[in-house]
PATORVO-462198 format. One record per atom (N, C-alpha, C, O): residue number from 1; x negated, y negated, z negated. Coordinates in nm, 2 decimals. Atoms other than C-alpha are relative to their C-alpha. Layout:
<pts>
  nr     px     py     pz
 NUM      X      Y      Z
...
</pts>
This chain:
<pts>
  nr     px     py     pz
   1   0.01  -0.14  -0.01
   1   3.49  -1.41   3.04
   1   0.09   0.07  -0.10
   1   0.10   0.02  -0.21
   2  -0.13  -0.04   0.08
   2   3.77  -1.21   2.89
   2  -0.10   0.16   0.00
   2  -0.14   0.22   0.10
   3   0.00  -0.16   0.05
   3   3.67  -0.88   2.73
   3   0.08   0.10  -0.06
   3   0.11   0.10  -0.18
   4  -0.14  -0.08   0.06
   4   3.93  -0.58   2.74
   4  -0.04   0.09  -0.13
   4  -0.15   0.11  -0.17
   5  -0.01  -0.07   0.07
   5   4.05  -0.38   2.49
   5  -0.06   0.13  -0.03
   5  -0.07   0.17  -0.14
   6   0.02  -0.08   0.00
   6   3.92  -0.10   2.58
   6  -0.20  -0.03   0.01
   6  -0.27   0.03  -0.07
   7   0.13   0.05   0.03
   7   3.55  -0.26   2.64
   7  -0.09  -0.03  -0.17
   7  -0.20  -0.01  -0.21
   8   0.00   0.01   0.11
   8   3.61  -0.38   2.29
   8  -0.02   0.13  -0.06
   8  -0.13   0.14  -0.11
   9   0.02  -0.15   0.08
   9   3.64  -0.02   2.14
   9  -0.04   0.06   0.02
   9  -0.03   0.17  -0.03
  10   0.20  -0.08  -0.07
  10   3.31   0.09   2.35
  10  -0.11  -0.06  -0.08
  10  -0.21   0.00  -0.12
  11   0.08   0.05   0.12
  11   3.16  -0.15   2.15
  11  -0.05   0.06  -0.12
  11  -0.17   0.09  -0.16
  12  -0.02  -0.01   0.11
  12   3.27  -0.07   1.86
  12  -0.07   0.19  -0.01
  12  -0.15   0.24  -0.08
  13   0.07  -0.12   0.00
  13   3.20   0.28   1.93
  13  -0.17   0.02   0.01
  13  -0.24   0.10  -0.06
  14   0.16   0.00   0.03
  14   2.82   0.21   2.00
  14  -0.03  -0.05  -0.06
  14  -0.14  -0.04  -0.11
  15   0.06   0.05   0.19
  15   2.82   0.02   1.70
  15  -0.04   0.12  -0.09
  15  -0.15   0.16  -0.14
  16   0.03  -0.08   0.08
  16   2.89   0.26   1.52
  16  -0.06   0.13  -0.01
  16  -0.05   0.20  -0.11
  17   0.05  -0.08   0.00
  17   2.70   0.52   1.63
  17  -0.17  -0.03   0.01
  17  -0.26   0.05  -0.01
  18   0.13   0.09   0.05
  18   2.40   0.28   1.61
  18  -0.04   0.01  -0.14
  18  -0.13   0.07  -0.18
  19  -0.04   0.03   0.17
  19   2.46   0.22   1.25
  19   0.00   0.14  -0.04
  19  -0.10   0.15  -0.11
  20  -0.02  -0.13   0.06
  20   2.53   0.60   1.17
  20  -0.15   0.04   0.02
  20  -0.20   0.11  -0.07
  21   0.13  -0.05  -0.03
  21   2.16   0.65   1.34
  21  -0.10  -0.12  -0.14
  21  -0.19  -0.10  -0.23
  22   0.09   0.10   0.08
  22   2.02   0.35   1.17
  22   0.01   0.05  -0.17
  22  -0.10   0.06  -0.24
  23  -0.04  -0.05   0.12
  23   2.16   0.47   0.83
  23  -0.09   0.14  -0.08
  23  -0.13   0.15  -0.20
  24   0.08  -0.15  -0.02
  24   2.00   0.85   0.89
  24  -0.12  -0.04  -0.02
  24  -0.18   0.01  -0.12
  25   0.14   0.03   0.01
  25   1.66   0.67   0.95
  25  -0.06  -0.05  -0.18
  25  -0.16  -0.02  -0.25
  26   0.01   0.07   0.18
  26   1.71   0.46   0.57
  26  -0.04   0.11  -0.08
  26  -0.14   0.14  -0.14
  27   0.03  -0.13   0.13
  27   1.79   0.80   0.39
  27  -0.11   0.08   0.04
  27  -0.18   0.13  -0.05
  28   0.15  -0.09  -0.01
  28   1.51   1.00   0.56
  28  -0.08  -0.09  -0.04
  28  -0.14  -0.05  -0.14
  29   0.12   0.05   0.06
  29   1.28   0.76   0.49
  29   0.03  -0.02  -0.15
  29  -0.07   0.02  -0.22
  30  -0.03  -0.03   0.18
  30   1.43   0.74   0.08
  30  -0.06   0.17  -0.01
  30  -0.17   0.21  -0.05
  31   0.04  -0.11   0.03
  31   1.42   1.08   0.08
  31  -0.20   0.09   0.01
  31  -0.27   0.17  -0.05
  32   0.18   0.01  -0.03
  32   1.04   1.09   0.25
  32  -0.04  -0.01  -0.17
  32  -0.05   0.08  -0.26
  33   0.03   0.04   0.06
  33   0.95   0.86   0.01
  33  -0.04   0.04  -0.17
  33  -0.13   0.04  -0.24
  34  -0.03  -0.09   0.16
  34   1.11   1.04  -0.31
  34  -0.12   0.15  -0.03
  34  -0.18   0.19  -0.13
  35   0.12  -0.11   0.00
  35   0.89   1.32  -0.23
  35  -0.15   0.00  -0.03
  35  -0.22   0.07  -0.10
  36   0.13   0.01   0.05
  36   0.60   1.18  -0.22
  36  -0.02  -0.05  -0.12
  36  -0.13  -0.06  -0.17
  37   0.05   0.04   0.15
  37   0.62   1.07  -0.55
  37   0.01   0.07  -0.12
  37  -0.01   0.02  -0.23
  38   0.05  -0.16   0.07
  38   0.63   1.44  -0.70
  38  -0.17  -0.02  -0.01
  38  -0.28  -0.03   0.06
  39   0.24  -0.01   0.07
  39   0.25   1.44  -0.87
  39  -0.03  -0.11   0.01
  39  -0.12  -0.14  -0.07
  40   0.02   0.16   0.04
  40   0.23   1.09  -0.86
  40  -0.03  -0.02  -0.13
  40   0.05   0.04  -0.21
  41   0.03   0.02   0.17
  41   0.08   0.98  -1.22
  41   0.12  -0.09  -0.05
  41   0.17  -0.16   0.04
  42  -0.14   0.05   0.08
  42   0.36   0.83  -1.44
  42  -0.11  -0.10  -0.06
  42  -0.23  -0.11  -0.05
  43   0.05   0.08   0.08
  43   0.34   0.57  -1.66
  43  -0.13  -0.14   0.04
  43  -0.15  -0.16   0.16
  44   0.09   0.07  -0.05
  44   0.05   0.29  -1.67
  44  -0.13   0.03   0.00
  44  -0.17   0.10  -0.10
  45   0.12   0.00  -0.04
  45  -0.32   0.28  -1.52
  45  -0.02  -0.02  -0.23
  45   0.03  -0.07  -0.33
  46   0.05   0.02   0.11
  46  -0.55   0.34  -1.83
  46  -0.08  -0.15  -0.02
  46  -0.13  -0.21   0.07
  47   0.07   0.16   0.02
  47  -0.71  -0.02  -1.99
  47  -0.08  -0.02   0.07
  47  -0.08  -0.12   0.14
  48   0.13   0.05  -0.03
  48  -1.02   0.02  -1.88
  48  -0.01  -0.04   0.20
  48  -0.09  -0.10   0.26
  49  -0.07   0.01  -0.13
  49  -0.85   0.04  -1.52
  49   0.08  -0.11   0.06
  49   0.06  -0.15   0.18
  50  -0.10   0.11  -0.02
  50  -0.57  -0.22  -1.53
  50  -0.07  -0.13   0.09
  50   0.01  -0.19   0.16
  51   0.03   0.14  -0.08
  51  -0.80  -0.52  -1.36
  51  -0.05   0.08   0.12
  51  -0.07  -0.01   0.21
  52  -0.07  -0.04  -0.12
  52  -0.82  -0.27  -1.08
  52   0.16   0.01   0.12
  52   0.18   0.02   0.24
  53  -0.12   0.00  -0.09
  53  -0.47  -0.27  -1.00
  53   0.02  -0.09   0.11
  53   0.01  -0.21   0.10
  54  -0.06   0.03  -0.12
  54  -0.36  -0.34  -0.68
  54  -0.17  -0.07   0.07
  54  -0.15  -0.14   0.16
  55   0.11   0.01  -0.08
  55  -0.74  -0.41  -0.55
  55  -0.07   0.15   0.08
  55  -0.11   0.26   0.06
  56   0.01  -0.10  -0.10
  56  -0.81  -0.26  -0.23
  56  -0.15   0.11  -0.01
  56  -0.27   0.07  -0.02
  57   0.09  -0.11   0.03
  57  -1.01   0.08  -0.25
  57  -0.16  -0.01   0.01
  57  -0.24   0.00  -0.08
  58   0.10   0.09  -0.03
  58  -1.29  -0.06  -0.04
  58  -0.06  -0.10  -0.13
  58  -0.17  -0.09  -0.18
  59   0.06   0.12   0.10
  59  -1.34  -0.35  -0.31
  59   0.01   0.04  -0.14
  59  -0.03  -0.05  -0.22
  60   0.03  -0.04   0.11
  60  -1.33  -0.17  -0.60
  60  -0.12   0.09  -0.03
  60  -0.14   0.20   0.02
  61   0.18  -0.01   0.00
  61  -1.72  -0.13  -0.73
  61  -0.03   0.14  -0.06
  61   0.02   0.19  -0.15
  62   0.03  -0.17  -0.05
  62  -1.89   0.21  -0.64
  62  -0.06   0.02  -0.15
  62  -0.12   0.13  -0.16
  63   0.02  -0.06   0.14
  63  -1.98   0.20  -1.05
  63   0.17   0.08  -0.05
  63   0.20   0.15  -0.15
  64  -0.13  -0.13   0.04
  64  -1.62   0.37  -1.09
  64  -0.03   0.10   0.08
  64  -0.07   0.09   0.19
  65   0.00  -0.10  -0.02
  65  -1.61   0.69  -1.06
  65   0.13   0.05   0.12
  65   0.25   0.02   0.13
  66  -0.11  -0.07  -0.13
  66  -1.43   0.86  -0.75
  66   0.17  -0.01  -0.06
  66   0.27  -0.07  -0.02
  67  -0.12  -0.07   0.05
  67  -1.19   1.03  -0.97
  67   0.12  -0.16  -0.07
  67   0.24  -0.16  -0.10
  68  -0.08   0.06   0.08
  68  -1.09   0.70  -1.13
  68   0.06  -0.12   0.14
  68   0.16  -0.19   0.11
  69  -0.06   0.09  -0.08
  69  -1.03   0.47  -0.81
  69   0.10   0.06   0.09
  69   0.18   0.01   0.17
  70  -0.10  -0.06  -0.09
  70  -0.86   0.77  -0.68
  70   0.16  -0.03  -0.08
  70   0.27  -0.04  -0.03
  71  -0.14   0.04   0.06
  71  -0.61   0.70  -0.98
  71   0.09  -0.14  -0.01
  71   0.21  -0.17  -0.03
  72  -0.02   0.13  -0.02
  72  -0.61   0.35  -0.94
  72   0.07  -0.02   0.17
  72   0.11  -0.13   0.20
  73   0.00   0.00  -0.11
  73  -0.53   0.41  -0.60
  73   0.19   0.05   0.02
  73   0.29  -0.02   0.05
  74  -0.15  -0.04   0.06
  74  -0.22   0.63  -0.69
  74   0.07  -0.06  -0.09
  74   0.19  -0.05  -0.11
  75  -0.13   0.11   0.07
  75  -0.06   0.42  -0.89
  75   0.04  -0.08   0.07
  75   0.17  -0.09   0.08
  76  -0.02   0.08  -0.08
  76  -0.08   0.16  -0.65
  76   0.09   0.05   0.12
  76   0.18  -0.03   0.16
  77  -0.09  -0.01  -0.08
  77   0.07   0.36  -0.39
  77   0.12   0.05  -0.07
  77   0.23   0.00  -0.04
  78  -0.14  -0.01   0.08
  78   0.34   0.52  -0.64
  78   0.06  -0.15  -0.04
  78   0.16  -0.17  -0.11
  79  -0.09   0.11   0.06
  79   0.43   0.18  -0.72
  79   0.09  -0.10   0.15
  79   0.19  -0.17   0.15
  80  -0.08   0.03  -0.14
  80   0.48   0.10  -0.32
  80   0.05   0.07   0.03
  80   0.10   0.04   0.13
  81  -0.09  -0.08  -0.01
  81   0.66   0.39  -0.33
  81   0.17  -0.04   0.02
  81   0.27  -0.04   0.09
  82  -0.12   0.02   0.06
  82   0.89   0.28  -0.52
  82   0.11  -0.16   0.02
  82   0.22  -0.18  -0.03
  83  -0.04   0.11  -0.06
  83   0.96  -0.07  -0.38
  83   0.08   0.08   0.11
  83   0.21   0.06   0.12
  84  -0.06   0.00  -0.15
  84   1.01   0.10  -0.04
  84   0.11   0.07  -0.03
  84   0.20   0.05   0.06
  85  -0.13  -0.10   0.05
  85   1.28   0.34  -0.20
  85   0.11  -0.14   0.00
  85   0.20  -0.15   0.08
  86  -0.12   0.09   0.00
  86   1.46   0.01  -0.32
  86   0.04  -0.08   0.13
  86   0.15  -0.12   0.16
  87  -0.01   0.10  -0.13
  87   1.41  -0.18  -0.01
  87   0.09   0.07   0.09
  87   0.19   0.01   0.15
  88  -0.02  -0.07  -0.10
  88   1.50   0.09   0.20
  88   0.13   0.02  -0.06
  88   0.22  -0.01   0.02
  89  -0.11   0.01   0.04
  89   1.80   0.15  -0.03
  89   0.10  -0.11  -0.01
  89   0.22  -0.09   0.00
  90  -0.07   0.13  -0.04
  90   1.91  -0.21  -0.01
  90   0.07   0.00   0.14
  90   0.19   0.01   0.16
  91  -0.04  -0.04  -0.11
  91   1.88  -0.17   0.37
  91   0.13   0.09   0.03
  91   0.24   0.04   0.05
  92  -0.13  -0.06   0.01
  92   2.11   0.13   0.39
  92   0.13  -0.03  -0.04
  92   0.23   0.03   0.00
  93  -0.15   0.01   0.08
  93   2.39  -0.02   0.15
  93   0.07  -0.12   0.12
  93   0.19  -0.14   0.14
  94  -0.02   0.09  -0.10
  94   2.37  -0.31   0.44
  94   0.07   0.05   0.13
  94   0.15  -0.01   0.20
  95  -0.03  -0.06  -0.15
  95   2.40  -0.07   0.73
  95   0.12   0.11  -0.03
  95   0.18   0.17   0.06
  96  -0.13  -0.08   0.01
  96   2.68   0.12   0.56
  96   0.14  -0.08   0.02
  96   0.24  -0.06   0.08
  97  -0.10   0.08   0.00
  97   2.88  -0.17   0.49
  97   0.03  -0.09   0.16
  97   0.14  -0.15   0.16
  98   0.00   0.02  -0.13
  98   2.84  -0.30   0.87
  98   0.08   0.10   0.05
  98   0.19   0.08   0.08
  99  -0.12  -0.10  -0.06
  99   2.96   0.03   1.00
  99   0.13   0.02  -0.08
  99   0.21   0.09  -0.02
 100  -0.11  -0.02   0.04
 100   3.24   0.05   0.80
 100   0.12  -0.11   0.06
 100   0.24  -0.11   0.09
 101  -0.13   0.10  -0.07
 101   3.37  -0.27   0.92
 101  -0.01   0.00   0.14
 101   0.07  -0.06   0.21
 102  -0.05   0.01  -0.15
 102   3.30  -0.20   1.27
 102   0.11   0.13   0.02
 102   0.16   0.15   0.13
 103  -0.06  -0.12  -0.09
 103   3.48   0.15   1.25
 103   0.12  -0.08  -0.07
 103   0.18  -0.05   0.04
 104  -0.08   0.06  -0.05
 104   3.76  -0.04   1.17
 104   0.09  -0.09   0.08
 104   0.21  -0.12   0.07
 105  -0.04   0.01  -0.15
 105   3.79  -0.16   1.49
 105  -0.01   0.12   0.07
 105  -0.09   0.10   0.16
 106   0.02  -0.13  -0.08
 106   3.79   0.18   1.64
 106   0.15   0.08  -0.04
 106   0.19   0.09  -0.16
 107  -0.12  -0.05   0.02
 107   4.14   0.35   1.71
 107   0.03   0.08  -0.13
 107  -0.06   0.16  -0.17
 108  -0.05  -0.05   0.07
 108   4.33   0.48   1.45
 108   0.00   0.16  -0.05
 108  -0.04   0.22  -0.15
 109   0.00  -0.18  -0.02
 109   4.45   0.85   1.56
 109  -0.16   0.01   0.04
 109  -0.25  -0.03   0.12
 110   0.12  -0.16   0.05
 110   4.20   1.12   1.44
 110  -0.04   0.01   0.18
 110  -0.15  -0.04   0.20
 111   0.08  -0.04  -0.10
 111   4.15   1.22   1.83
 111  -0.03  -0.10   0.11
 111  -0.13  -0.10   0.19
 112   0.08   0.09  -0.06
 112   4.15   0.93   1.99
 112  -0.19  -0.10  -0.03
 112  -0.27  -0.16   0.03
 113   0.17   0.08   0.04
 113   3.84   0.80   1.75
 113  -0.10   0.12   0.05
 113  -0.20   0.09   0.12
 114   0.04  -0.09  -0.07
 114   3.70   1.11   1.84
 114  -0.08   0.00   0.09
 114  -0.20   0.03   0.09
 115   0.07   0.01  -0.14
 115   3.67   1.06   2.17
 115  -0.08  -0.09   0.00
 115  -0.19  -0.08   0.04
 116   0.11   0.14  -0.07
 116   3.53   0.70   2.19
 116  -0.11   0.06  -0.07
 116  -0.19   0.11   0.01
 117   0.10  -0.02   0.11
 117   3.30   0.79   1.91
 117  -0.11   0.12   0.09
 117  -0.23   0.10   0.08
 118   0.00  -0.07  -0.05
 118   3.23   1.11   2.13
 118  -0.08  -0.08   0.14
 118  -0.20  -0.08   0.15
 119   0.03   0.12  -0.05
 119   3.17   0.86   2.40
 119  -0.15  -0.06   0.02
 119  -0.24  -0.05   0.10
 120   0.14   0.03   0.03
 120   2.91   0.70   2.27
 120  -0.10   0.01  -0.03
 120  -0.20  -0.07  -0.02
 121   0.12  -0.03   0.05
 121   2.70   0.92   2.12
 121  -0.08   0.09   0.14
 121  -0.20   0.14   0.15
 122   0.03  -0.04  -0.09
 122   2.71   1.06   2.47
 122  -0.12  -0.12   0.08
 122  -0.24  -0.10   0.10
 123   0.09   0.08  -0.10
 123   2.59   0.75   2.67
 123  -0.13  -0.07  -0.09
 123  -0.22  -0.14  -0.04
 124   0.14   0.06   0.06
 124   2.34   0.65   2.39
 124  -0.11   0.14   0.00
 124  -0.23   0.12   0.00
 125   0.08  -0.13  -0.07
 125   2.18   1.02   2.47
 125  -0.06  -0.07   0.12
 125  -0.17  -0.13   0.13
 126   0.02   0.04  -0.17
 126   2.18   0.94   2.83
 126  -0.07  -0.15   0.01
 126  -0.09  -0.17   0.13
 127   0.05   0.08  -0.03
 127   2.02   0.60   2.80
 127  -0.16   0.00  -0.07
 127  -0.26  -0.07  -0.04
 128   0.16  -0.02   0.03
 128   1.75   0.75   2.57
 128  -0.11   0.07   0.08
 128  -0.23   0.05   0.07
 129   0.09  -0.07  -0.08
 129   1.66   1.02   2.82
 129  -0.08  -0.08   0.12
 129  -0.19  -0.05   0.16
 130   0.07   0.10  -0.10
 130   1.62   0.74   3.09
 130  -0.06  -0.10  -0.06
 130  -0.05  -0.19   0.02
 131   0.07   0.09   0.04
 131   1.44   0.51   2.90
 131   0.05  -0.12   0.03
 131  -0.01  -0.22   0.00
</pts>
């Protein structure tokens, strides 16, 4: 099966407009993420707390007080926060460096990339509305 040139840089065009969406999804979710960790408590769980960490809400014994499994609780998720920040930032530097080498295969001249690029973001529309 021989695949033209021009097939080739339809490709390349729904690569890259895959990748540009996939990319959007990484930083909204960083940026999500960043947010929620405004009022987040800093620093570490107090002593008397520490052999709570990371034990699930449920299993931590109803002699602690609300207020204190609530903080045990927030830490734990500010600290999955902050994983998913890196993860998700890892991700992105992956999905940047992919589109960059696929838009390298994508025409040169300014209006011709344009168009395919144009192209694409067209029929990946049209294949979302049809499911």
């Amino acid at each position: 099966m021989i695949i033209t040139a021009e097939e080739k840089t339809q490709r390349a065009a729904n690569e890259t407009v895959s990748r540009e969406h996939e990319a959007y999804d990484y930083q909204n979710n960083i940026n999500r993420y960043t947010a929620m960790l405004e009022g987040m408590p800093e620093g570490e769980l107090p002593a008397d707390l520490i052999k709570y960490k990371g034990v699930a809400p449920e299993k931590i014994p109803a002699t602690v007080s609300l207020a204190d499994a609530l903080l045990v609780a927030d830490h734990d998720f500010r600290d999955s926060l902050k994983v998913s920040i890196r993860c998700e930032s890892i991700q992105k530097a992956k999905v940047d460096r992919i589109r960059i080498a696929v838009e390298s295969e994508l025409p040169t001249d300014a209006a011709d990339r344009e168009a395919v690029i144009a192209a694409a973001v067209e029929r990946r529309a049209t294949a979302l509305i049809q499911g």
